[in-house]
C-alpha positions as CSV (number, residue, x, y, z in Angstrom):
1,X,-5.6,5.9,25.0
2,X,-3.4,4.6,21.7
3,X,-3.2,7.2,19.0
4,X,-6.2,4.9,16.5
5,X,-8.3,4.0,19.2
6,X,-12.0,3.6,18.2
7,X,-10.5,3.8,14.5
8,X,-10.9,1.4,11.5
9,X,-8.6,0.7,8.9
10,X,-8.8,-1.1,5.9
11,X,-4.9,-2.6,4.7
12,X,-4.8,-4.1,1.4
13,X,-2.0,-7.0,0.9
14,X,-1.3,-7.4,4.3
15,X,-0.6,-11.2,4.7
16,X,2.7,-10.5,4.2
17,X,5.4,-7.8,3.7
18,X,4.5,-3.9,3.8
19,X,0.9,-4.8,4.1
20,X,1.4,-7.0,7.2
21,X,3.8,-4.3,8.5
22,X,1.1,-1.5,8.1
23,X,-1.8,-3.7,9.2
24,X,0.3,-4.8,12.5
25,X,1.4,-0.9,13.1
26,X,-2.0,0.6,13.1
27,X,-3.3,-2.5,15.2
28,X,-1.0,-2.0,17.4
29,X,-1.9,1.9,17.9
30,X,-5.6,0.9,18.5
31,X,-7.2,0.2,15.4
32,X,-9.4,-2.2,14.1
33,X,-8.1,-3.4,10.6
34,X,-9.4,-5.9,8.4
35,X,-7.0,-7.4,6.4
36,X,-7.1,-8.1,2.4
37,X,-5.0,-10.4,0.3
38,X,-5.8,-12.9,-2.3
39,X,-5.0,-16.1,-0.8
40,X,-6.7,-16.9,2.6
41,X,-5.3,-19.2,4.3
42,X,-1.7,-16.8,4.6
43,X,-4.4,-14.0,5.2
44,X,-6.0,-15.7,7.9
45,X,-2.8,-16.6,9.3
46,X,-1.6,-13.1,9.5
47,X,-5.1,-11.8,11.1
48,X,-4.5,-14.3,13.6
49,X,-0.8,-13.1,14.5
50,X,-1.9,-9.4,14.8
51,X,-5.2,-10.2,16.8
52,X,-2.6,-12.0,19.4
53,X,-0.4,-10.0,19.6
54,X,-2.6,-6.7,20.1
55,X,-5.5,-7.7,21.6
56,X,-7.5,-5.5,18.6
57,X,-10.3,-6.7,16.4
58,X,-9.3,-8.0,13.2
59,X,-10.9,-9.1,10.6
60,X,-9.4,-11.0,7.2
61,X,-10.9,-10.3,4.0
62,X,-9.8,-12.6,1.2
63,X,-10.5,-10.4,-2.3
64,X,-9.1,-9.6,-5.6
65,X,-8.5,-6.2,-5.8
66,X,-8.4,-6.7,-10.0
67,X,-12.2,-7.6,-9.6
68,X,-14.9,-4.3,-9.1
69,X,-17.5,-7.0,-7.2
70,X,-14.6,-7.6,-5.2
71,X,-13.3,-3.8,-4.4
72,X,-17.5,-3.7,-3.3
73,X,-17.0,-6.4,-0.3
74,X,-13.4,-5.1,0.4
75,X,-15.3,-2.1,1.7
76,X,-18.6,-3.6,2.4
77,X,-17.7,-6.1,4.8
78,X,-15.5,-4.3,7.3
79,X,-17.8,-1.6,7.3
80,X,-20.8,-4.4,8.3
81,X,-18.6,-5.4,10.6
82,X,-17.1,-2.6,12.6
83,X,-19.6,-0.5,11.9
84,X,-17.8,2.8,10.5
85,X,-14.5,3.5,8.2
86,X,-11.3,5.8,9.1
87,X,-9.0,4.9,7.0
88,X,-7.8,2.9,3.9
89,X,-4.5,2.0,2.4
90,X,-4.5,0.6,-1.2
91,X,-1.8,-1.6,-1.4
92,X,-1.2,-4.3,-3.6
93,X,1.3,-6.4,-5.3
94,X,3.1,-5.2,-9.0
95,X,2.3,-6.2,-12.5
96,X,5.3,-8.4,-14.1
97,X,8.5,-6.9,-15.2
98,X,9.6,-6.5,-18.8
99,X,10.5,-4.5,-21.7
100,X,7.4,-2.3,-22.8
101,X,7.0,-3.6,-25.9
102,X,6.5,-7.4,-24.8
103,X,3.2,-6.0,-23.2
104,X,0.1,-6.9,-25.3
105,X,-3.6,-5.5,-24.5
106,X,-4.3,-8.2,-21.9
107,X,-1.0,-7.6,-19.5
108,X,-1.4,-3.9,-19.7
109,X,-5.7,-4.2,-18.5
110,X,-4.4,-6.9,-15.7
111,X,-1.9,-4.0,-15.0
112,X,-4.5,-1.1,-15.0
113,X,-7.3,-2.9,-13.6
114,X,-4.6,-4.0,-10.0
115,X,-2.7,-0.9,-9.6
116,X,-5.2,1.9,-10.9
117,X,-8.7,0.9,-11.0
118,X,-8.3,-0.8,-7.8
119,X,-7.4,2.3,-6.3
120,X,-10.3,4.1,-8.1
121,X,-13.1,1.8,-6.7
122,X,-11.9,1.1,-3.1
123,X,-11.8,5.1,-3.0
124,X,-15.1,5.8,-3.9
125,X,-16.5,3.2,-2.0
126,X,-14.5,4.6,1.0
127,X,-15.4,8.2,1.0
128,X,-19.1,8.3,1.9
129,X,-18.6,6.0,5.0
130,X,-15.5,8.6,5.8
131,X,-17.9,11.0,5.2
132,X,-20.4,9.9,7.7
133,X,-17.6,9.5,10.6
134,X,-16.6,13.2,9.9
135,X,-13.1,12.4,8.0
136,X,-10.7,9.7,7.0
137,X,-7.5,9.1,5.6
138,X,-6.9,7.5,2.6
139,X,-3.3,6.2,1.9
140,X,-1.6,4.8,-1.1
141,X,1.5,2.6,-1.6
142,X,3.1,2.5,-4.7
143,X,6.7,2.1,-5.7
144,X,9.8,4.8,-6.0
145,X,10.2,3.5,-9.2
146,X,7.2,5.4,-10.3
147,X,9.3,8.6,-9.6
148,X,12.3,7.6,-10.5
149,X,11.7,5.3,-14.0
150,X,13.7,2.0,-14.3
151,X,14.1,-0.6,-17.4
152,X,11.6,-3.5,-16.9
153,X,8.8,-1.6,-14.5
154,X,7.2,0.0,-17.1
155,X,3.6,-1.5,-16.3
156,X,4.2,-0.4,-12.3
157,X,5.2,2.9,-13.3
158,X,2.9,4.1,-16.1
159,X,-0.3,3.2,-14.1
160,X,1.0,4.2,-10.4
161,X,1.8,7.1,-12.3
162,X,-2.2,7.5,-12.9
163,X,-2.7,6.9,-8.9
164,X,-0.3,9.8,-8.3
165,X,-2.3,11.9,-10.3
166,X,-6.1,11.0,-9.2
167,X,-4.5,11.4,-5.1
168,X,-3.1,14.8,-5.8
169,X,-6.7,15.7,-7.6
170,X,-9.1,13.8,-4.7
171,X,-7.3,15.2,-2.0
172,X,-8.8,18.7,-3.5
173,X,-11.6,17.6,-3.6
174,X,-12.4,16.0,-0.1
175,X,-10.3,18.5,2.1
176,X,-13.4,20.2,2.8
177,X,-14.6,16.7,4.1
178,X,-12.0,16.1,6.4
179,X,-10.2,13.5,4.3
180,X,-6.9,13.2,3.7
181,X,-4.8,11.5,0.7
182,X,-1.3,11.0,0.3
183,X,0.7,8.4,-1.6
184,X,4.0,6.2,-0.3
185,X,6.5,6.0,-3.1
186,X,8.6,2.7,-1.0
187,X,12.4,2.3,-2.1
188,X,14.2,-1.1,-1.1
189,X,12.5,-2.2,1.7
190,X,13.5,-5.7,3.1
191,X,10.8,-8.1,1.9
192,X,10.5,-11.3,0.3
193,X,10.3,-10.1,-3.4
194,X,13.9,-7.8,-3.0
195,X,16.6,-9.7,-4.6
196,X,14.5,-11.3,-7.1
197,X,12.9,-7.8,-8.5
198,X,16.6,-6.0,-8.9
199,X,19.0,-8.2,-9.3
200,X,20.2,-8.9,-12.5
201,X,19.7,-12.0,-14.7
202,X,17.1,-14.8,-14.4
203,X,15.2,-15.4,-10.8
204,X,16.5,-18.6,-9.8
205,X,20.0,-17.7,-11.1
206,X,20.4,-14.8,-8.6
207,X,23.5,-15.1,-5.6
208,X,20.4,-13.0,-3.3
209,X,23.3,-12.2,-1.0
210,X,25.2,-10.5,-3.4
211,X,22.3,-9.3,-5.0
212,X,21.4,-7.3,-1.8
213,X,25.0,-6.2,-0.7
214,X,25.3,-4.4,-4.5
215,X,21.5,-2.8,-3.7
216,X,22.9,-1.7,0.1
217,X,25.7,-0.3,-1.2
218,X,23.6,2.3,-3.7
219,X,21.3,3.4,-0.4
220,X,23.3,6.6,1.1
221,X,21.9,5.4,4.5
222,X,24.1,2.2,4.1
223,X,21.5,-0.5,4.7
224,X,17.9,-1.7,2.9
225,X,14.9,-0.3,4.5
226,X,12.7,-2.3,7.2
227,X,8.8,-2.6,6.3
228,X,7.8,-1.6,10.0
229,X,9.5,2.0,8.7
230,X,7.1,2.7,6.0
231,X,4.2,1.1,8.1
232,X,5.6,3.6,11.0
233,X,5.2,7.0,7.9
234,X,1.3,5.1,7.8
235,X,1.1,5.6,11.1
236,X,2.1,8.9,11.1
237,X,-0.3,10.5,8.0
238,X,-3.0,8.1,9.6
239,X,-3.3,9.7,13.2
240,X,-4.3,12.9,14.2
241,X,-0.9,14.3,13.9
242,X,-1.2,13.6,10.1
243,X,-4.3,15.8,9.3
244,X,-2.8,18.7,7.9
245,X,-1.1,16.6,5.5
246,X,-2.6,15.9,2.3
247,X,-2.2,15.7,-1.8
248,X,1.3,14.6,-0.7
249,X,3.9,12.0,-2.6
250,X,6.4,10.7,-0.2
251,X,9.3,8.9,-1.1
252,X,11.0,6.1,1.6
253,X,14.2,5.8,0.3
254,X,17.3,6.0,2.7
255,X,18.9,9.2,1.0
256,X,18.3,8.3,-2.7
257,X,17.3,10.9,-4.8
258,X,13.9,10.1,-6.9
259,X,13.0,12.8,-9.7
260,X,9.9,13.6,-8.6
261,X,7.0,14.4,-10.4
């Protein structure tokens, strides 16, 4: 028997990148996962690549995690479908880069409502079904930016800050339930968005090669981290070999340092 079998996850933005990386993983363990994104037809697409290739049940939710209605049927419709809820990992995109003080009321509410209140709502949707199937594991990805503060992610790193912060509290408060929360603080990993998010000057302007040969350079482990790694941490606080580990914030970051909070 695989380590998830009989297990269902939830993986937010999972048609491509981490997401899809995570969602694959704990597929490929023995989960059912439905898959969320934004955009169907990429989300479909990816359901269909992971249901090949693992033979598991998978479903593909197309949702706007920005949206409360929406965080209700992100929740609502796996759970009519599979029947029961193990685990969730809120994962989404970022908010736009740039100074702080470009940021009016609108851009920092789009910024709360995707990276915090999405967490929020998905959560307390997710803990009574958890409840019901005697525990779950709840899992966050954020950024290592929010532990280590850069120029220009301001929005990412003030509001994952906030998901750092309601984790460490829930997991408190649902230990006696059986459920679990830790947040992923990723580092460089090797997905589409890379070069364009740390290399300097204007995206379209950016020489990506050189762009990630300056960000390898800075890693102590000599190379930029693979999504299947963090999805294979997932994997690991996810299964039952994970259940003693909770109210953590872990950090994937070949060697670099992050002050942590």
């Amino acid at each position: 028997m695989t380590a998830l079998q009989g297990k269902v996850a939830i993986v937010g933005g999972s048609s491509a990148g981490i997401g899809y990386a995570i969602a694959r993983r704990l597929a490929g363990d023995g989960a059912d996962v439905a898959l969320v994104a934004r955009r169907a037809e990429p989300l479909e697409a990816a359901a269909d690549r992971i249901r090949n290739e693992t033979g598991r049940r998978i479903l593909a939710v197309a949702a706007d995690t920005r949206k409360a209605a929406d965080c209700e049927r992100i929740i609502a419709q796996p759970l009519a479908h599979f029947g029961r809820l193990d685990i969730l990992v809120n994962n989404d995109g970022a908010p736009p880069l740039g100074d702080l003080m470009s940021f009016d009321d609108i851009a920092w509410d789009k910024a709360w409502q995707q990276n915090f209140m999405s967490v929020v709502r998905l959560t307390r949707s997710a803990v009574p079904p958890m409840r019901a199937a005697g525990g779950g594991r709840i899992v966050n990805i954020t950024a290592l930016s929010v532990l280590q503060p850069m120029p220009k992610f301001g929005l990412s790193v003030a509001t994952w800050a906030g998901v750092i912060g309601y984790a460490k509290t829930l997991s408190l408060e649902v230990a006696a339930d059986n459920i679990t929360v830790n947040t992923i603080c990723p580092g460089r990993i090797a997905t589409s968005r890379l070069a364009k998010v740390f290399a300097p000057g204007d995206v379209g302007s950016v020489d990506e090669d050189e762009a990630i040969t300056k960000l390898r350079n800075e890693i102590p482990l000599g190379r930029i981290g693979e999504p299947h790694e963090v999805a294979g941490l997932v994997a690991l606080l996810v299964s039952e070999s994970g259940g003693y580990i909770t109210g953590t914030t872990l950090h994937v970051d070949g060697g670099r340092r992050a002050n942590l909070l």
